[in-house]
BAFI-3210 file (N, C-alpha, C; in Angstrom, 3 decimals, decimal comma, padded with zeros to 6 digits):
// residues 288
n [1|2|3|4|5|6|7|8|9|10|11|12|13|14|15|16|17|18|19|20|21|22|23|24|25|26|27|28|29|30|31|32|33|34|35|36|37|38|39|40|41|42|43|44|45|46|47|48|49|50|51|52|53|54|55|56|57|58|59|60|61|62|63|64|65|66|67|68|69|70|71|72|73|74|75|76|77|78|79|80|81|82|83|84|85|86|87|88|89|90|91|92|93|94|95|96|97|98|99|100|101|102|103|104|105|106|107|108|109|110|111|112|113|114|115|116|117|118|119|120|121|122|123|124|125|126|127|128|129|130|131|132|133|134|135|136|137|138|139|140|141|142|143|144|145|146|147|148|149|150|151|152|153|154|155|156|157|158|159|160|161|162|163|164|165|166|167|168|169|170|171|172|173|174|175|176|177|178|179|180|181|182|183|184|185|186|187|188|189|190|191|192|193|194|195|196|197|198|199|200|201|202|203|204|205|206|207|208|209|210|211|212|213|214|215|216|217|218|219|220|221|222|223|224|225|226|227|228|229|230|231|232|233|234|235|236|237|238|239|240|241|242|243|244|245|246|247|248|249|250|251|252|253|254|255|256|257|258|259|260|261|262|263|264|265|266|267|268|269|270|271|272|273|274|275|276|277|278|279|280|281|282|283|284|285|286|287|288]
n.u [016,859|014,575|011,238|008,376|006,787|003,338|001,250|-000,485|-003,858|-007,002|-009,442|-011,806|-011,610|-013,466|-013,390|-012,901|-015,633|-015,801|-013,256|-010,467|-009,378|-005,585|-003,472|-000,921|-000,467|-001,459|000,349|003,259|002,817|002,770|005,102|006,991|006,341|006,848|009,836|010,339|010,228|012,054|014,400|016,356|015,006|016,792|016,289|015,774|017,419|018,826|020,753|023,757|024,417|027,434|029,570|028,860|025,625|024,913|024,459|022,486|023,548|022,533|022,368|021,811|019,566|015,990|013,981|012,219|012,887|014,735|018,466|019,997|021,836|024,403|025,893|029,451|030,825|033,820|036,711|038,569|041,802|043,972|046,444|045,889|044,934|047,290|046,898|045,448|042,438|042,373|039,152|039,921|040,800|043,333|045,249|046,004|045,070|044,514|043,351|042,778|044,828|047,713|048,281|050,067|051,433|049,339|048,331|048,214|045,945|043,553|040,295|037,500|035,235|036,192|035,941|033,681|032,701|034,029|031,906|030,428|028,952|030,265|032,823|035,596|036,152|036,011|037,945|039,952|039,803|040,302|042,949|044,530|044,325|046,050|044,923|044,304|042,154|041,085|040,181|038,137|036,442|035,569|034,255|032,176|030,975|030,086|028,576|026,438|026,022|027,270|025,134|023,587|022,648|019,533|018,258|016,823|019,160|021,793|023,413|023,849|026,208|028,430|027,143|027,000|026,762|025,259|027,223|029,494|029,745|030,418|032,357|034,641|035,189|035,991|038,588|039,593|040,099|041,597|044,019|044,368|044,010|043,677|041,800|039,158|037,762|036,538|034,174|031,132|029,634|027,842|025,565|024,464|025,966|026,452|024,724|026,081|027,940|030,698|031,695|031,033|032,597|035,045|034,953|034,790|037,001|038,865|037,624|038,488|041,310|041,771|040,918|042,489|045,074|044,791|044,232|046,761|048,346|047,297|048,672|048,693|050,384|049,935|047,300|044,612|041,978|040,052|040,654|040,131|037,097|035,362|035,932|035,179|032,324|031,522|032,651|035,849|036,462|035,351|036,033|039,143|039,060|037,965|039,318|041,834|041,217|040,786|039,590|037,255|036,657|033,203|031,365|029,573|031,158|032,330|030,297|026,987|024,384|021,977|023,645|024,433|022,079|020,905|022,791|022,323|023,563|023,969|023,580|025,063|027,446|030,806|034,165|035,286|033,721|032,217|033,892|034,324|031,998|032,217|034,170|033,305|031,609|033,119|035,217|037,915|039,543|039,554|041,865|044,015|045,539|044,859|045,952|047,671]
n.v [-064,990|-066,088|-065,233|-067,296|-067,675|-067,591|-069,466|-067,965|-066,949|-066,797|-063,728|-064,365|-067,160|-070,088|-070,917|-073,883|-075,795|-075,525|-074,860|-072,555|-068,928|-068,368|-066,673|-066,107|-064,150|-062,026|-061,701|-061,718|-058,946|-056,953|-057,794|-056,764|-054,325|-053,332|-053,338|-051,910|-048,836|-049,091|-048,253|-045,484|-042,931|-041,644|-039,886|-037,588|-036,378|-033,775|-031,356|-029,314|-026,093|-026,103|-023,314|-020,922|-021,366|-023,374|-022,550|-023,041|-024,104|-024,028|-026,315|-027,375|-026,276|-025,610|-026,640|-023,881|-022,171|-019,313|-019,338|-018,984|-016,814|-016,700|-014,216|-014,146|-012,296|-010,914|-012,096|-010,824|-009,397|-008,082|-008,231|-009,166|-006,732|-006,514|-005,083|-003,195|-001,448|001,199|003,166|005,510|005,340|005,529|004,564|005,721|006,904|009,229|011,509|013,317|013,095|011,466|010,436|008,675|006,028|004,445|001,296|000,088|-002,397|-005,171|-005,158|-005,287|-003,629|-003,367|-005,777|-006,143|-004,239|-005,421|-007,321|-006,183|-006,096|-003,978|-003,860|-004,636|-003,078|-000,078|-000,834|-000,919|001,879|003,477|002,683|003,380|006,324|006,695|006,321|004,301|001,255|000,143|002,795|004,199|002,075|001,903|004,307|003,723|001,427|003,142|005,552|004,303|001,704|000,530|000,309|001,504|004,235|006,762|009,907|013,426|014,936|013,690|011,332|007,673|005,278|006,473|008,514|011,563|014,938|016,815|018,947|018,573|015,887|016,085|018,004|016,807|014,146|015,910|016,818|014,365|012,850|014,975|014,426|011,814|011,029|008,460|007,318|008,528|006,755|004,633|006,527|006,478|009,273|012,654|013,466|011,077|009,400|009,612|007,707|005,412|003,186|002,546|004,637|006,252|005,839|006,908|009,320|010,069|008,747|010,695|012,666|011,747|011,877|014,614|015,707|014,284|015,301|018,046|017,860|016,774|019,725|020,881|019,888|017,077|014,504|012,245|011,181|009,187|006,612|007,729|009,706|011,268|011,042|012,876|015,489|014,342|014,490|016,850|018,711|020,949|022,982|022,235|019,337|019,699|020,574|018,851|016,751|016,922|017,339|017,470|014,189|015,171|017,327|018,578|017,860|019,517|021,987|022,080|022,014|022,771|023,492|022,230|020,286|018,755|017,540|016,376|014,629|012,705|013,201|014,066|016,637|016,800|015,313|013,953|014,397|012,084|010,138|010,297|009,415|006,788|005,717|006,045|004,585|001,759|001,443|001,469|-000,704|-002,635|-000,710|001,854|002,703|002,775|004,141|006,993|007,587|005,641]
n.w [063,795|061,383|060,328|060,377|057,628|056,582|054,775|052,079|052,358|050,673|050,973|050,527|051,465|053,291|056,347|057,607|059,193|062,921|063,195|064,241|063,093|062,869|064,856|064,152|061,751|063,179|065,421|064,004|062,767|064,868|065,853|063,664|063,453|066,115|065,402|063,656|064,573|066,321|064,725|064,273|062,513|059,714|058,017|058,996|060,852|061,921|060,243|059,794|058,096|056,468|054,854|052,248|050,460|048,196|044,956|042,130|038,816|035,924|033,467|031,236|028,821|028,881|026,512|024,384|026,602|027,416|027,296|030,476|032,218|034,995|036,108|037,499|038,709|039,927|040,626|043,417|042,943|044,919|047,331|050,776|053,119|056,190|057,996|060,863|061,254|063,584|065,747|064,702|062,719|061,286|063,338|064,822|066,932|068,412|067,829|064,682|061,774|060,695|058,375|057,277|056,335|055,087|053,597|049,910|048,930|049,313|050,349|052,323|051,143|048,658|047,895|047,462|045,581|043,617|043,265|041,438|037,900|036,343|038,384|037,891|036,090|037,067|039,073|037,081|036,033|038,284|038,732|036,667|037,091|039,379|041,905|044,438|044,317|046,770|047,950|046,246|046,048|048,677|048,627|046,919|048,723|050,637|050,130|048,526|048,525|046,718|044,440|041,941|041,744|041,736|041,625|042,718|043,211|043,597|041,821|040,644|041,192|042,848|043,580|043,011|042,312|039,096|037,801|039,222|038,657|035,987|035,804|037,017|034,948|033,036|033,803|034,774|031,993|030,709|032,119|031,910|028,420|027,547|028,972|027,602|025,706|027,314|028,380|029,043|026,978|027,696|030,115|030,744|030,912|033,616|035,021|034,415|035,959|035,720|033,969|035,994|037,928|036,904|037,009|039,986|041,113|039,958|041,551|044,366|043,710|043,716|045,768|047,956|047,185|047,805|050,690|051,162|050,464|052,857|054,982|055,259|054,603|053,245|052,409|054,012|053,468|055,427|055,629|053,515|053,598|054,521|052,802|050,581|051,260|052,264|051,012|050,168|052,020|054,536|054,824|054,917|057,693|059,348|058,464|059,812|062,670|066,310|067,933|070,052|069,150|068,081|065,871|064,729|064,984|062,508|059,841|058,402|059,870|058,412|056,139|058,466|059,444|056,888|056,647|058,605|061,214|064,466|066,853|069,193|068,220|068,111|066,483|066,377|067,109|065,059|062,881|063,710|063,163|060,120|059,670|060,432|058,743|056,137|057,155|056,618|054,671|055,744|056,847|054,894|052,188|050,213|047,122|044,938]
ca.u [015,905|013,554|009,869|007,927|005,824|002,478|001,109|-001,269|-005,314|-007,846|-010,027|-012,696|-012,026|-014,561|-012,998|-013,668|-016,288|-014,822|-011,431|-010,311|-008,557|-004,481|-003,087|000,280|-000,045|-001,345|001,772|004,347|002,608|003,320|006,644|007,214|005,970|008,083|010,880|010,408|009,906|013,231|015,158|016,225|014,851|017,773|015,798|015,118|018,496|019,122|021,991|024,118|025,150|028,788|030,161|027,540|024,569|025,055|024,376|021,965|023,874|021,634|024,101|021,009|019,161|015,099|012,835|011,066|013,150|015,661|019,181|019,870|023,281|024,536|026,927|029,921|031,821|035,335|037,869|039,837|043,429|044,637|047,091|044,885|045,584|047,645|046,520|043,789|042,028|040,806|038,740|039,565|040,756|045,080|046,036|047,197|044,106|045,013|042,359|043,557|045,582|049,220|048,971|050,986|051,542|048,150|048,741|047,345|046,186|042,692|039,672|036,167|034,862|036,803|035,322|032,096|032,423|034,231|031,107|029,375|029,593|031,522|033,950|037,039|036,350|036,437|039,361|041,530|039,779|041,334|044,711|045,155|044,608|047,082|044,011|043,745|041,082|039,912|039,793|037,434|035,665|034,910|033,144|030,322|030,229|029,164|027,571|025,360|026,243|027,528|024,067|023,245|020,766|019,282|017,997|017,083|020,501|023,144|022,673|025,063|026,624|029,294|026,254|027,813|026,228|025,844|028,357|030,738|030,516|031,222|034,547|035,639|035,122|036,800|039,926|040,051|040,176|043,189|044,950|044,935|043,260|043,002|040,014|038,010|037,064|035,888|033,330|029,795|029,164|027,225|024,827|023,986|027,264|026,450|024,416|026,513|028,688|031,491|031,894|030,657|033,953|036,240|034,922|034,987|038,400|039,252|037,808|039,460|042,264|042,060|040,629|044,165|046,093|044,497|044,702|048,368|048,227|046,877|049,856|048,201|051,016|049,207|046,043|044,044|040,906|039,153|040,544|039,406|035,849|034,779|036,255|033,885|030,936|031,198|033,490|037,450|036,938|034,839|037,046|039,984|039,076|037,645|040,587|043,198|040,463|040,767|038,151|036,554|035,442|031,798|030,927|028,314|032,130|033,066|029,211|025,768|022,874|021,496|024,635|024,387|020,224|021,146|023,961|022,302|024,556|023,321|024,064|026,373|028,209|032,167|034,553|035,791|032,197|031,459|035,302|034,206|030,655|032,186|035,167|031,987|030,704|034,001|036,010|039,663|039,865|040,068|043,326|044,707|045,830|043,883|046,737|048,422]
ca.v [-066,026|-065,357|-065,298|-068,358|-067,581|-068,270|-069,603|-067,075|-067,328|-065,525|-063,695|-064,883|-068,547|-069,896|-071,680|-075,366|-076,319|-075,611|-074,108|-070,780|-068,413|-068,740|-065,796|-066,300|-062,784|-060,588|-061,381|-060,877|-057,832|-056,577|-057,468|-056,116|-052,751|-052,887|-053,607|-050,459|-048,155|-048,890|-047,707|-044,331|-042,182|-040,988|-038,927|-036,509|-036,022|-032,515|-031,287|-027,489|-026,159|-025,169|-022,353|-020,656|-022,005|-024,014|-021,994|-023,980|-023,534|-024,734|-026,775|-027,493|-025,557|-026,212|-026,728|-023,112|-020,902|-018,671|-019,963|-018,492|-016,561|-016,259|-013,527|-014,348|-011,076|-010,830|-011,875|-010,200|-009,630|-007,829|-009,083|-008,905|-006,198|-007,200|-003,895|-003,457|000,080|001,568|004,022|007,106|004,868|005,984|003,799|006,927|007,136|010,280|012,174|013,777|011,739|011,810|010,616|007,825|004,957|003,133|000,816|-000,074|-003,375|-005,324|-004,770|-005,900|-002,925|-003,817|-007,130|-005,548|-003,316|-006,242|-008,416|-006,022|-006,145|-002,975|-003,325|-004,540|-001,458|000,705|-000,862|-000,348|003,419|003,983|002,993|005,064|007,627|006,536|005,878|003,369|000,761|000,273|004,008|004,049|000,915|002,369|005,124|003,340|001,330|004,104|006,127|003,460|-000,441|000,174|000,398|002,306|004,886|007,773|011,106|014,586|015,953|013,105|009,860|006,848|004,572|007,312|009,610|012,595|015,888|016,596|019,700|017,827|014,920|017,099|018,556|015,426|013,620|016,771|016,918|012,785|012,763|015,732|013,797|010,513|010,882|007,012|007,322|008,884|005,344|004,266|006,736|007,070|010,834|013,087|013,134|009,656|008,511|009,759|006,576|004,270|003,393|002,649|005,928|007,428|005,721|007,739|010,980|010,030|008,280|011,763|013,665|011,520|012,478|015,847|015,496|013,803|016,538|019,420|017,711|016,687|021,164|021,125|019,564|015,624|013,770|010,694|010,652|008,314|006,601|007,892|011,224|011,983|011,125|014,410|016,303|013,996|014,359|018,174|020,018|021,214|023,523|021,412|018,388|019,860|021,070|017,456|015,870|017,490|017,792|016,686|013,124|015,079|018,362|018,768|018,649|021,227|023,041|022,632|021,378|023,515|022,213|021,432|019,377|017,548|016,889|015,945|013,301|011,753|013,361|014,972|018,093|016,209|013,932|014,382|013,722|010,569|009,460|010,318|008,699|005,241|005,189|005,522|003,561|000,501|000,767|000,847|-001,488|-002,325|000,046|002,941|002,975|003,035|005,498|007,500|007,406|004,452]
ca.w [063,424|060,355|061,123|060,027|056,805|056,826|053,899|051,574|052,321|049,819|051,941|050,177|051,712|054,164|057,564|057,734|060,458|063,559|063,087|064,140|062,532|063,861|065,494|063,820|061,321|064,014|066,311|063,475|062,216|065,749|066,125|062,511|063,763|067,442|064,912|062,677|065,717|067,082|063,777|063,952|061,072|059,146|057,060|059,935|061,631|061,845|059,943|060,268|056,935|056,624|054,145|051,522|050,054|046,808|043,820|040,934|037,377|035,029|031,527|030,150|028,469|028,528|025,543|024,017|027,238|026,999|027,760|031,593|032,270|036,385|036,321|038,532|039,099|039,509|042,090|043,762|043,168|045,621|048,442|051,866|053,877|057,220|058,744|061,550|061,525|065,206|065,642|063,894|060,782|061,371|063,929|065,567|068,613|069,605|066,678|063,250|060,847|060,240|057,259|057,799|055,917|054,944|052,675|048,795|049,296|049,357|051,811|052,079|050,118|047,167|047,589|047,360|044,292|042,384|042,619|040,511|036,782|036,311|039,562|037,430|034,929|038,011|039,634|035,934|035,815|039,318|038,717|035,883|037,670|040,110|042,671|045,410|044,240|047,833|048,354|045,360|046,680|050,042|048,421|046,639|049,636|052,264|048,908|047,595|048,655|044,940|043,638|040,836|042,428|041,125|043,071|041,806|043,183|043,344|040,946|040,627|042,358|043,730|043,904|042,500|041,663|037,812|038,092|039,760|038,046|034,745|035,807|037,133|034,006|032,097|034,474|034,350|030,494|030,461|033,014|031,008|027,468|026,982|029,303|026,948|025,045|028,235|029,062|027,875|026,834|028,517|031,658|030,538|031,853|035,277|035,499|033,980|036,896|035,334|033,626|037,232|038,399|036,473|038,153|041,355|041,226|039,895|042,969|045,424|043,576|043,998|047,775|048,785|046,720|048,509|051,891|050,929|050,647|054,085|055,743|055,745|053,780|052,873|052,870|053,878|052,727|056,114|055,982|052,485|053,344|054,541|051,718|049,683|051,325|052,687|050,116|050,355|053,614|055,847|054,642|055,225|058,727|059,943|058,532|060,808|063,720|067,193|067,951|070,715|068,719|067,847|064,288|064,351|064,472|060,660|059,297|059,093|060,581|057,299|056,149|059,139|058,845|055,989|057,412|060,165|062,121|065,957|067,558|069,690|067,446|068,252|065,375|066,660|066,572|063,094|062,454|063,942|062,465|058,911|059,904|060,541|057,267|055,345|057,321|056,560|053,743|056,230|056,752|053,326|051,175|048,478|046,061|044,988]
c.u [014,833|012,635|009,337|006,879|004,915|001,891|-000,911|-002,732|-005,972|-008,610|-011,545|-012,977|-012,810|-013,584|-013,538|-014,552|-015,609|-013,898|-011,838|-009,377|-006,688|-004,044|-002,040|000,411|-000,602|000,241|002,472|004,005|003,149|004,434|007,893|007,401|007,001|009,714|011,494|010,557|011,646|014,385|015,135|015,900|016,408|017,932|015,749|016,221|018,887|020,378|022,190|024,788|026,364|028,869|028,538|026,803|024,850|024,516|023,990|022,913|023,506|022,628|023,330|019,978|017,401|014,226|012,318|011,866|014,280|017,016|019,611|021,742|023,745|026,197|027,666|030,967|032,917|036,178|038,791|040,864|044,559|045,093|046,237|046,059|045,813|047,281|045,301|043,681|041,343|040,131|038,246|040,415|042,167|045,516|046,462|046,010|043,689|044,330|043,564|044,056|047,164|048,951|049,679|050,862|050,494|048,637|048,057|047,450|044,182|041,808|038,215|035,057|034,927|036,238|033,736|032,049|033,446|033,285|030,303|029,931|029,904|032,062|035,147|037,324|036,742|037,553|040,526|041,313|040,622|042,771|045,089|045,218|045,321|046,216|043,808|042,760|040,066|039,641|038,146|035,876|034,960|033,824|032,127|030,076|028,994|028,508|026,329|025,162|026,808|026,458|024,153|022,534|020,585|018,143|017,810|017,660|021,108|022,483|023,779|025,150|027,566|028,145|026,840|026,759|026,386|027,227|029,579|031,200|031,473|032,323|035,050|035,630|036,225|037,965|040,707|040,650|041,745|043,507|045,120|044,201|042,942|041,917|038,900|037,868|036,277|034,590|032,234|029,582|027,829|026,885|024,855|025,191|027,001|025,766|024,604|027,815|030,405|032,449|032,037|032,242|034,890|036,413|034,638|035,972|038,873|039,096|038,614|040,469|042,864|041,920|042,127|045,123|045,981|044,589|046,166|048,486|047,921|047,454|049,825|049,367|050,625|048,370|045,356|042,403|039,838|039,417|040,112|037,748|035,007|034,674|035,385|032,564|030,588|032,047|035,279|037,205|036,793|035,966|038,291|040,282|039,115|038,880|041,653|042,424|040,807|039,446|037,495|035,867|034,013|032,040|030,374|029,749|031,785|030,985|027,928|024,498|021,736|022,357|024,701|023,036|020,685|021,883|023,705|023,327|023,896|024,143|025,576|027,359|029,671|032,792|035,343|034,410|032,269|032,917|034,672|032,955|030,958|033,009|034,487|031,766|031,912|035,073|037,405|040,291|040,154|041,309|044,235|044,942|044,881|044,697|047,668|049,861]
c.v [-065,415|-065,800|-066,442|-067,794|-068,337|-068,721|-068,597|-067,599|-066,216|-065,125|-064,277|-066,773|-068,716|-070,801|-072,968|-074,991|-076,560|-075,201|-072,662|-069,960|-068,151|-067,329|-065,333|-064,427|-061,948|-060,768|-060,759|-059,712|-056,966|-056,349|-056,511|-054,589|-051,806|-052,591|-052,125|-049,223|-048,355|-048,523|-046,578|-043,960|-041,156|-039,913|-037,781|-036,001|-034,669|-032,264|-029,429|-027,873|-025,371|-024,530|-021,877|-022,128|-022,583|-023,558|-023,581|-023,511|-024,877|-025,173|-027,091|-026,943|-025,731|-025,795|-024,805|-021,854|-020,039|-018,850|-018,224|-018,155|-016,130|-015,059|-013,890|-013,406|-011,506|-011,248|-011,191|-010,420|-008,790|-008,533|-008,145|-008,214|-006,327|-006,164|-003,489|-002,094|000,570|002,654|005,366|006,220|004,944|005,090|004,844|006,820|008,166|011,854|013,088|012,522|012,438|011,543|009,497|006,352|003,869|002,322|000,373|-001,786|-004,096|-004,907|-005,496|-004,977|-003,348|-005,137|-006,694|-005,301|-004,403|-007,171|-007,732|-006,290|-005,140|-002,893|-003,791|-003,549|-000,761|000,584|000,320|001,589|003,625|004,006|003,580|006,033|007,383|006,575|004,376|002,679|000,681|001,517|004,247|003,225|001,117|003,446|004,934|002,595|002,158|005,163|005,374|002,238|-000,631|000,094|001,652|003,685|006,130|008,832|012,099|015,529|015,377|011,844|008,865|005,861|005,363|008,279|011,516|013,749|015,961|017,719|019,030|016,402|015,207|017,031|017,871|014,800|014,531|016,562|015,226|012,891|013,485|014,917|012,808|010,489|009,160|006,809|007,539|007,488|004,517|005,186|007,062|008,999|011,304|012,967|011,389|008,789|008,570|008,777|005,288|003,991|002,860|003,904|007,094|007,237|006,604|009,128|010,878|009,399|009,828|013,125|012,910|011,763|013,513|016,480|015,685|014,820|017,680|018,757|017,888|018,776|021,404|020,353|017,937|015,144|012,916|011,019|009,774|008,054|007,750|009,380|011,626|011,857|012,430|015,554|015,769|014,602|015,681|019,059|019,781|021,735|022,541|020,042|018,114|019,826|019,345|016,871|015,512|017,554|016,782|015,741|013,891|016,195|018,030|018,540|019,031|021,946|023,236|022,231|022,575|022,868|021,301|020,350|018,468|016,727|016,127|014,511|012,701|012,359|014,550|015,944|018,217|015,165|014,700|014,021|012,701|009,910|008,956|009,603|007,118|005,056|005,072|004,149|002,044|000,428|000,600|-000,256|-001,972|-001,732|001,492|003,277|002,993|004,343|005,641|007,431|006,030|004,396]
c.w [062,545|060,724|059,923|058,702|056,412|055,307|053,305|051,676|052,132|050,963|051,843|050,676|053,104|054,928|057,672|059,131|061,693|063,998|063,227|063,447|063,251|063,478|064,694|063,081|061,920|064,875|065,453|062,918|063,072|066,052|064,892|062,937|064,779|066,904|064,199|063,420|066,408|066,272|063,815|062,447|060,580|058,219|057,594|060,797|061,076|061,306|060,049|058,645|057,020|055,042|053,154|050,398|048,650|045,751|042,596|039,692|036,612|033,462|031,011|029,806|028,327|027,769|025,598|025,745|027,250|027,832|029,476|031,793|033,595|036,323|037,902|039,537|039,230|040,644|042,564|043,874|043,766|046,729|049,635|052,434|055,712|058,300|059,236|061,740|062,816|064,410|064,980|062,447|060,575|061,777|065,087|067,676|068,900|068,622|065,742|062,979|060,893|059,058|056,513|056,890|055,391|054,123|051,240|048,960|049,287|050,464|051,470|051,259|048,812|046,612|046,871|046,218|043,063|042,100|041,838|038,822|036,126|037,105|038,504|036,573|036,202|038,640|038,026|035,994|037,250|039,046|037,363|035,761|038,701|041,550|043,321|044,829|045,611|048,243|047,171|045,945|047,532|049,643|047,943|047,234|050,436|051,187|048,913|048,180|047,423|044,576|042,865|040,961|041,659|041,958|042,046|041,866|042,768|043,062|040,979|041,692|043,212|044,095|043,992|042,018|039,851|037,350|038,472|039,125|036,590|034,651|036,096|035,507|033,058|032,423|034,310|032,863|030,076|031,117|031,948|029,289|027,172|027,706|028,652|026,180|026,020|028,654|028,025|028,333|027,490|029,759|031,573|031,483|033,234|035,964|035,010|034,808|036,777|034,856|034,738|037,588|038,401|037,168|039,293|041,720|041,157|041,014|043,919|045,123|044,509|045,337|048,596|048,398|047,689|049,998|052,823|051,199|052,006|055,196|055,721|054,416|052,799|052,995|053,110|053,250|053,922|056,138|054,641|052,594|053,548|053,215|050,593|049,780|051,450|051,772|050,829|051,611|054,526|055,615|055,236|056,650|059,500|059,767|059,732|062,303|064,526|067,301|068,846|070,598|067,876|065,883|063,745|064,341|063,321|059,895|059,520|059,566|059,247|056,927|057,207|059,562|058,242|055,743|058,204|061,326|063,365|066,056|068,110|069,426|067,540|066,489|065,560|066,182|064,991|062,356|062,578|063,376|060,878|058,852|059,808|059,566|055,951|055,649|057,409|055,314|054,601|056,224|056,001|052,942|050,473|047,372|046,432|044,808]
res [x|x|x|x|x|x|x|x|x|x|x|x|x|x|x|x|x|x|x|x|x|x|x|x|x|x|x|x|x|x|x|x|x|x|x|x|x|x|x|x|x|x|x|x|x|x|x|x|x|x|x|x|x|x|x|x|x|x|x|x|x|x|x|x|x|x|x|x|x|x|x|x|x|x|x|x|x|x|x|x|x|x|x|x|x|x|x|x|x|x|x|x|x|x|x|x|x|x|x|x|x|x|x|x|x|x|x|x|x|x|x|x|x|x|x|x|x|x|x|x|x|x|x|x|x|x|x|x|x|x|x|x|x|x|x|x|x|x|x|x|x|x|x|x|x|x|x|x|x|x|x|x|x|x|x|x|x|x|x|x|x|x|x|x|x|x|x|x|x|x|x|x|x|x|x|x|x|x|x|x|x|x|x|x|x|x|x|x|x|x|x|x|x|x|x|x|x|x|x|x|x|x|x|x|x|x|x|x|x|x|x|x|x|x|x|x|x|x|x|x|x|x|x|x|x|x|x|x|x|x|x|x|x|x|x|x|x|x|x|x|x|x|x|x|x|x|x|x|x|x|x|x|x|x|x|x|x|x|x|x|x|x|x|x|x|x|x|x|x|x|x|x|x|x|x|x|x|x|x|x|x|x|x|x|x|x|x|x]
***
């Protein structure tokens, strides 16, 4: 039933002699009000947001500013790997590596170092050196996050000494000469992380080779990390090491200052704490 409309009075009119003013638009103002009050607000209903946040991309360009460019990095095209890494990063449990079968294949690293805008240069520099991309990947993870960084020992996103990055770069180049068009000359390259790529694809190379020398067949991504971070001996040693020796064994107390790493850190430990930050790239190979 629609409410009776009253007919419009200026306020300026005066009340005949007598007469009172009729009630009629305070009630329906009232019931107007009781009416509005019992409508949920729809404006205010809490909502949950599913998947990521909606990215602005601006198509038009505004007046006098400079047109705006969202870099979108690269996708990944590797097939996901079906393989779950424990502990020491093998599969095996039982500490050391065999060796054994990782596979070349995507990981969440790789994801990582393709959203920058040199990860698909770095992938192609890996595989022409016959390098694992997620082995690669994992290392300017647990290096850098893939950032760029710069230090007044080790700079980069692999964070590489300048010595070492050198002879990598030299040894890369003999190995494949079509690299050289890819890299910027000199030191300068050492912070152009693309270029860094090439020489640190080229040490994990040579990591997995000399391990491969030290009975480990395969290497994996988790057993070459040592040999990165501590040299060929200590590398070597950890590799092949039982999870429940010390690694004040193979490490000096500076090297492990240096590492976050305690007195009493086993090498299972220090296996599952990198194993955390690289994820399902552990268990891969270093060569592809």
């Amino acid at each position: 039933m629609k409410p009776r409309l009253l007919p419009f009075r200026p306020e300026s009119a005066a009340l005949a002699p007598g007469s009172r003013p009729r009630p009629g638009g305070i009630v329906l103002g009232a019931a107007c009000a009781a009416a509005l009050a019992a409508v949920p607000a729809f404006g205010q209903v809490a909502t949950t947001l599913n998947g990521p946040p909606v990215q602005v991309r601006p198509y038009v360009p505004e007046p006098g500013l400079p047109e705006i460019t969202i870099p979108q990095g690269t996708p990944n095209p590797f097939p996901s790997d079906p393989t779950s890494s424990g502990p020491s990063g093998d599969g095996s449990g039982d500490g050391g590596s065999s060796g054994g079968g990782g596979i070349v294949a995507s990981s969440d690293a790789l994801s990582t170092m393709l959203g920058t805008p040199w990860g698909a240069a770095a992938v192609a520099n890996a595989q022409a050196l016959g390098v694992n991309p997620s082995a690669l990947a994992a290392t300017c993870v647990i290096e850098s996050g893939c950032q760029n960084l710069s230090g007044s020992l080790v700079q980069g996103a692999f964070q590489m000494m300048p010595a070492t990055f050198t002879a990598m770069i030299n040894a890369a180049v003999a190995q494949n000469s079509a690299l050289a068009s890819q890299i910027v000359a000199g030191l300068a390259g050492q912070m152009d992380p693309a270029t860094q790529s090439i020489a640190a694809a080229e040490y994990l190379l040579q990591g997995a080779q000399y391990l491969q020398n030290q009975g480990i067949a395969n290497p994996t991504v988790l057993d070459i990390r040592a040999y990165y971070n501590y040299g060929p001996v200590a590398g070597g040693q950890i590799a092949k090491a039982d999870d429940s020796v010390l690694m004040s064994t193979y490490l000096s107390s500076a090297a492990m200052q240096a590492n976050n790493i305690s007195s009493s850190e086993t090498v299972g430990q220090w296996r599952a704490a990198v194993t955390a930050k690289i994820g399902n790239a552990a268990g891969q190979t270093v060569m592809s």
